[in-house]
C-alpha positions in Angstrom: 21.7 0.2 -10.6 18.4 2.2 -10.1 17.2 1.2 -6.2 13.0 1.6 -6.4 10.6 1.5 -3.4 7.3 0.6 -3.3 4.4 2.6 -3.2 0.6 2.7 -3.2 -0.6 4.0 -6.5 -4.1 5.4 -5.8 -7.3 6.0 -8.0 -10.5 7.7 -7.5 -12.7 7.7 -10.1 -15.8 10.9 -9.1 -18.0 13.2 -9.9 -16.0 16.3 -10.5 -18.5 18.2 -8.1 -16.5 16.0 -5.2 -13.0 16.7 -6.7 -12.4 19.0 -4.1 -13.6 16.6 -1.2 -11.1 14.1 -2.4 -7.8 16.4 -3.3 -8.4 17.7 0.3 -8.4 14.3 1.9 -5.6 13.4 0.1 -3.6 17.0 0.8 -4.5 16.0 4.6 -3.5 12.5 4.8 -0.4 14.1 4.0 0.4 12.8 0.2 2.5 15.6 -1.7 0.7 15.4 -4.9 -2.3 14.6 -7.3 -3.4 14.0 -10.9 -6.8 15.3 -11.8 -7.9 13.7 -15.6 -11.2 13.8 -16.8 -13.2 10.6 -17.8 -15.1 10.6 -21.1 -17.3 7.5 -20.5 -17.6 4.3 -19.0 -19.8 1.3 -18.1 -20.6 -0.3 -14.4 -23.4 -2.3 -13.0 -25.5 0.2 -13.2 -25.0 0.7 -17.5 -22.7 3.0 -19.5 -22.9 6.1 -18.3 -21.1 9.5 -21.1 -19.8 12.7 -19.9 -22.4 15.1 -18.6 -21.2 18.6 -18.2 -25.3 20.0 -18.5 -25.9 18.2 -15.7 -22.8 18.7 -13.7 -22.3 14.4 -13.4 -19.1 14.5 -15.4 -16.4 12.2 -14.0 -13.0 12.5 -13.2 -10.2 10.0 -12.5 -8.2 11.2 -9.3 -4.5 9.6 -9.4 -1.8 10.3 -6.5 1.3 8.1 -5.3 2.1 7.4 -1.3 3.4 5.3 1.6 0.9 2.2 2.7 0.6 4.6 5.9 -0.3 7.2 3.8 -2.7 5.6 1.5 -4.9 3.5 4.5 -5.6 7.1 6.0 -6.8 8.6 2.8 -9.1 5.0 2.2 -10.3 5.7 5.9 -11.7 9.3 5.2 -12.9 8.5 1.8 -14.6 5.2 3.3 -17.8 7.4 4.1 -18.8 8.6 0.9 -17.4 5.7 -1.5 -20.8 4.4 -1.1 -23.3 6.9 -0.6 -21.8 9.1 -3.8 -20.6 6.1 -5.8 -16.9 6.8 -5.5 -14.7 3.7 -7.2 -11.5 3.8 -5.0 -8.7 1.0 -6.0 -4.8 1.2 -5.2 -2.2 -1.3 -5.7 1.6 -1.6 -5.4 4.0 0.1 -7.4 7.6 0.6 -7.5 8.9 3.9 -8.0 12.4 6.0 -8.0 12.8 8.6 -5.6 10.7 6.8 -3.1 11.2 9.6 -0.7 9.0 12.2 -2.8 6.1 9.7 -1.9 
């Protein structure tokens, strides 16, 4: 039988002008590796909001596996600017083979 760990699955949703603010946080807390997919549209409390390459606010979605440990450090640094830039940060539980890549 397959043994599986669990894991944090992480996801950022930004601006892809702070793409590189959040694969460094998560290249310092330590995580191995990261997804970068961009986001066509959406909707939030403040309305729908569509890709906008002219005006550089085109989103991206952010995706990366780690420990708990791992995953409160990254939340910690990101904390600062989740508000101030409008980050959406959630992460939840996975299980996952090969837990020790993560």
């Amino acid at each position: 039988m397959i043994e599986t760990v669990i894991r944090k699955r992480i996801e950022v949703l930004t601006d892809t002008a702070l793409v590189n603010r959040v694969t460094s946080a998560i290249d310092e807390a330590g995580i191995t590796g990261w997804t970068v997919t961009p986001v066509q549209s959406g909707k939030g409390r403040e309305g729908r909001w569509r890709e906008e390459r002219v005006m550089g606010t085109d989103k991206v979605l952010v995706l990366t596996i780690a420990s708990q440990e791992k995953a409160m450090a990254l939340a910690e640094d990101l904390a600062p600017i989740l508000s101030t830039h409008g980050l959406l940060l959630t992460m939840w539980d996975v299980e996952v083979i090969r837990g020790d890549r993560f």
